[in-house]
N, C-alpha and C positions, 0 to 999 in steps of 0.2 A: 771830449772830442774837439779838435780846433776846428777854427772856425773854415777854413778853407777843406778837410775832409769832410765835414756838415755840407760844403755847399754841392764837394763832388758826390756823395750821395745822392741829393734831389737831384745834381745832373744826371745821375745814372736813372731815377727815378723817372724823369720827364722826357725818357730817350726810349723812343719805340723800340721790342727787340723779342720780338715771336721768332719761335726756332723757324730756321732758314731765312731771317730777315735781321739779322743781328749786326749790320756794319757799318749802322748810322753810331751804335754804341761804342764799337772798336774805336771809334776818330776819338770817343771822349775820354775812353782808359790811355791811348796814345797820348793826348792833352795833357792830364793831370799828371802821367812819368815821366814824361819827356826828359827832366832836366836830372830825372834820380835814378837810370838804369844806362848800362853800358849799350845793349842792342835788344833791336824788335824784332821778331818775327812773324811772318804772316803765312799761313799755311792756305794752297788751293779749298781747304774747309772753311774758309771762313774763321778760323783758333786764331787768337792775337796774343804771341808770348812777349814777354818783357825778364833780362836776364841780366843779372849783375854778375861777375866773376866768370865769364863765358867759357874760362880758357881753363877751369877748374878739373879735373880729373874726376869728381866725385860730382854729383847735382841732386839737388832736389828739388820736385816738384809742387809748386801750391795750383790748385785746381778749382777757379769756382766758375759756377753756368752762368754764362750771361742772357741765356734767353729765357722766357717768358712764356708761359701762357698764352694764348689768343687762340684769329679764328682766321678762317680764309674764304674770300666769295667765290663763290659756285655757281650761282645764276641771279640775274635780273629778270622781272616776272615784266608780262605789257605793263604794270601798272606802277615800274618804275620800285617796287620794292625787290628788299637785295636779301637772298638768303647763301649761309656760311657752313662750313663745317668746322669741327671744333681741330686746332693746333693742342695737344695736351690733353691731358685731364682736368675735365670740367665738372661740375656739378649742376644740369641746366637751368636747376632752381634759381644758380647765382644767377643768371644771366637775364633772369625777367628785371625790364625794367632798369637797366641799367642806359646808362648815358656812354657812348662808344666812340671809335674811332676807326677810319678807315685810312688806311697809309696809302693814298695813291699813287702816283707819278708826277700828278699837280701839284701834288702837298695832300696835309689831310684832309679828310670830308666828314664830320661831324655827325653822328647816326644816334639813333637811341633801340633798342633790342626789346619787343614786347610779344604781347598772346592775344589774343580776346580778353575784353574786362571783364570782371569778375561777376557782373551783374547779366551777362550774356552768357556764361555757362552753363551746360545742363546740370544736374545733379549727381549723375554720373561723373562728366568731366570734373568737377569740383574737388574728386574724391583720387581722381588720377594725379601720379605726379607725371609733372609736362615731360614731353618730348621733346631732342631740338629741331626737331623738322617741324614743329608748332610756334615755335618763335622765327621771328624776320624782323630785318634792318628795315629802317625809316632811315631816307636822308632828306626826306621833303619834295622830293621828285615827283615832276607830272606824270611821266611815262617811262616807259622803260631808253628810249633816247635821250630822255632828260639825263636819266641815271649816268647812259653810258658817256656822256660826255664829262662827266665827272669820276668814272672809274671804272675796273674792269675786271674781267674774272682773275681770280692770284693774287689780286691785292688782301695786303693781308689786314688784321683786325686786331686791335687790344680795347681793353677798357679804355675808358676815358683815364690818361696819366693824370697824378698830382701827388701831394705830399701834404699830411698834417701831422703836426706836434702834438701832442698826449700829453696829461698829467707825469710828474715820475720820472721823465726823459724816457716817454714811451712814445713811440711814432707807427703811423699807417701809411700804409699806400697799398696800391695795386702793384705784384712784383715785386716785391719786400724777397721775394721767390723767384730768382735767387741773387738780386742786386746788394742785398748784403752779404754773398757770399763772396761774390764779385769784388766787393768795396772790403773785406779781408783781406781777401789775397793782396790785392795789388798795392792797398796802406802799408800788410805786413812785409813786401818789398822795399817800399820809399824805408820804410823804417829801420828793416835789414842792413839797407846802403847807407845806412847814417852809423853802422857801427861794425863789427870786424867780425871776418867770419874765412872758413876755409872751405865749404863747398861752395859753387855754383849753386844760384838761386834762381830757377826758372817760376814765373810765374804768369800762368795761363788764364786768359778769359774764353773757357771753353764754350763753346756752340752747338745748340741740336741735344742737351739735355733730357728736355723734357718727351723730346720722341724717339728715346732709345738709346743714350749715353753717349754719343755717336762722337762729338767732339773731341773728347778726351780720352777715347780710343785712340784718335788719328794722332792726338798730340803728344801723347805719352811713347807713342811707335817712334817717332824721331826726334823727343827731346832724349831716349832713353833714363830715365832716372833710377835711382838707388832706392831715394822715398822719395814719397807722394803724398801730401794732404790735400784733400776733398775739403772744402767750405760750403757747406749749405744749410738748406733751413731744417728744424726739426719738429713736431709736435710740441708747444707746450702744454702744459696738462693743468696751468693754475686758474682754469675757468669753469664753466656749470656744466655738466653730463659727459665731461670724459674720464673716464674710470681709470684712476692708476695704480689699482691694484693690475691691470693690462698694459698701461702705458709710461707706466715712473710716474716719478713725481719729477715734473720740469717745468722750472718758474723763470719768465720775463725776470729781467735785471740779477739774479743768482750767478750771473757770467756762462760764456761757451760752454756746451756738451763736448763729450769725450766718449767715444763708442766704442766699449769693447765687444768681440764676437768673433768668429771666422773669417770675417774680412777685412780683419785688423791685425798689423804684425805688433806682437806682445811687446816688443820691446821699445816701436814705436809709443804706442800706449804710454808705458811705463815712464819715456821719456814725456811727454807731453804733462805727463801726470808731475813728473820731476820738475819741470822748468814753471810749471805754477804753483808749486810750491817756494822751490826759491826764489821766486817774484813776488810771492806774496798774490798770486792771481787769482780772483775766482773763479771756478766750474763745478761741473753738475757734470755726472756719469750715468750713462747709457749702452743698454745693449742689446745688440737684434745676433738674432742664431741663425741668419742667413744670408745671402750676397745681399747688398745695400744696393735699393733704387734711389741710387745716386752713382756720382762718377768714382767714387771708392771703388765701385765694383769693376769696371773697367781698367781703371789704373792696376789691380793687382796682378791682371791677370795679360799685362802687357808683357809682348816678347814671354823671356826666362821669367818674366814675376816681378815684381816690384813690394815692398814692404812701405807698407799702405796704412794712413791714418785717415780718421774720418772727424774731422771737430763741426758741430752744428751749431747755428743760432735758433734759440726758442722762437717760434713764432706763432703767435693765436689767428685761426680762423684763417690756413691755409688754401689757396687757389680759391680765392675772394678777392673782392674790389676794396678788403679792409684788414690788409695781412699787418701785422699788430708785433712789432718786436721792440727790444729795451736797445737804447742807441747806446748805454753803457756794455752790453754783453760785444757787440762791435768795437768797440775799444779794447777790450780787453782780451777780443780772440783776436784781434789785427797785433798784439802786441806778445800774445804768446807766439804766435808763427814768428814774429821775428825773432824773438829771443830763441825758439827753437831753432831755427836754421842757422843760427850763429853759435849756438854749441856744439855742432857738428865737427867731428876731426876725424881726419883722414883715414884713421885706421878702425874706426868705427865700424862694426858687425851688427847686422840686423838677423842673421840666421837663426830661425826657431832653435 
């Protein structure tokens, strides 16, 4: 990976972007294409597309979420603490004890997310797993005026951002889900336009993911496309207690997933399957037997239909403060989308 896609990663990484708060991120995908796509788009949702060959007859669509996980404040108590509701799916366990972040209108306000200590439990509670109406924000606030001078109900919440390097060319963050799906699509754009192709290359930082697919409904409505890949994240299965006799076998650094199923057009697939082979690419194949919670699902079933690909990055320890992916399987799926979109010709047929 060079060294300039490494850094827009950690930008993506260090860029707040809980669904319905996604447009401090938009400014930094605009940033890094500026100088390698024909036009932008910006849709009343909040979708920011970026398009080479606009004026193309045929299009395809690359799809990845750019929002996030978090949480959103709901009330400030007299004494100055702040409790939230969850944006996504959480798992509240992750959320003890974590170090946080509130996106104000001032800027951020720095919190930490806790319960009662452990030593203050009854025996009972001990045995419970927590609630999140049992966890609240800390900002260090005397009162509840302290508080609100400092933020306000709708302000929204993430983990504390950052970014660490791994043994392996493994890396973590918080929102590894789905900033590497994000950091696909729009590399495998720059990298499109650096070589020759005969569709229209639309490529979307979709919005509103995580709470119902919602962006890449609206965006798919009026970019119309022929095909569509979905970039997001996907279980890997090479760590302790996940069963793949249930889940596959999907390993960190083995390259991109490839999902075949009903929500997959076959011939899509088979191409995607084609174009890493004659690249010499690697991936890993997967497959679910029903509509994908992801933007796959939506894309297919835009207007008349669309013929739909779904390619994933393995990621360990999903909607955590410690999502765990190989920065080589991002190279390598930002590189198959572009050699895919540039095999495309004109008279090309996806009909089952």
């Amino acid at each position: 990976m060079e060294s300039s896609a490494h850094q827009y990663l950690q930008d993506l990484l260090q860029t707040p972007r809980p669904s319905g708060y996604e447009q401090p991120v938009q400014k930094v995908v605009r940033a890094y294409l500026e100088t390698s796509v024909d036009v932008f788009h910006s849709d009343v949702h909040g979708n920011l597309a970026a398009c080479i060959r606009p004026d193309a007859s045929r299009r395809v669509m690359f799809a990845g979420h750019c929002d996030q996980i978090g949480m959103l404040v709901t009330y400030i108590d007299d004494s100055g603490y702040v409790y939230a509701e969850t944006i996504g799916g959480w798992d509240p366990q992750q959320l003890i004890g974590q170090r946080m972040t509130i996106w104000a209108s001032g800027g951020p306000v720095p919190a930490v997310i806790s319960r009662k200590p452990i030593h203050l439990l009854t025996e009972t509670e001990r045995k419970q797993v927590v609630k999140l109406t049992e966890l609240w924000l800390d900002i260090g606030a005397s009162n509840d005026r302290d508080a609100k001078e400092q933020l306000a109900v709708g302000d929204p919440v993430t983990l504390q951002l950052g970014y660490q390097d791994l043994m392996n060319g493994l890396a973590n963050a918080p929102g590894m889900d789905n900033a590497t799906g994000l950091w696909v699509v729009t590399e495998a754009l720059r990298r499109a336009a650096q070589g020759e192709g005969e569709w229209g290359i639309h490529s979307v930082s979709t919005v509103q993911e995580e709470i119902g697919l919602r962006g890449a409904k609206t965006a798919a409505h009026r970019i119309e496309p022929d095909v569509a890949i979905a970039v997001d994240v996907t279980h890997a299965t090479d760590c302790p207690t996940i069963d793949k006799n249930q889940r596959g076998d999907i390993r960190l650094g083995r390259g991109p997933v490839i999902f075949r199923g009903p929500n997959m057009n076959p011939h899509v697939v088979q191409r995607l399957i084609d174009v890493c082979l004659e690249h010499t690419l690697p991936f890993q194949m997967a497959a679910i037997g029903r509509a994908t919670p992801n933007d796959a699902n939506s894309l297919q079933i835009s207007r008349d239909g669309v013929a739909v690909g779904l390619v994933a990055i393995p990621n360990r320890y999903m909607h955590s403060a410690v999502e765990t992916i190989s920065l080589d399987d991002l190279d390598h799926a930002a590189t198959l989308l572009a050699k895919f979109a540039n095999s495309l010709q004109p008279d090309d047929s996806f009909i089952p």
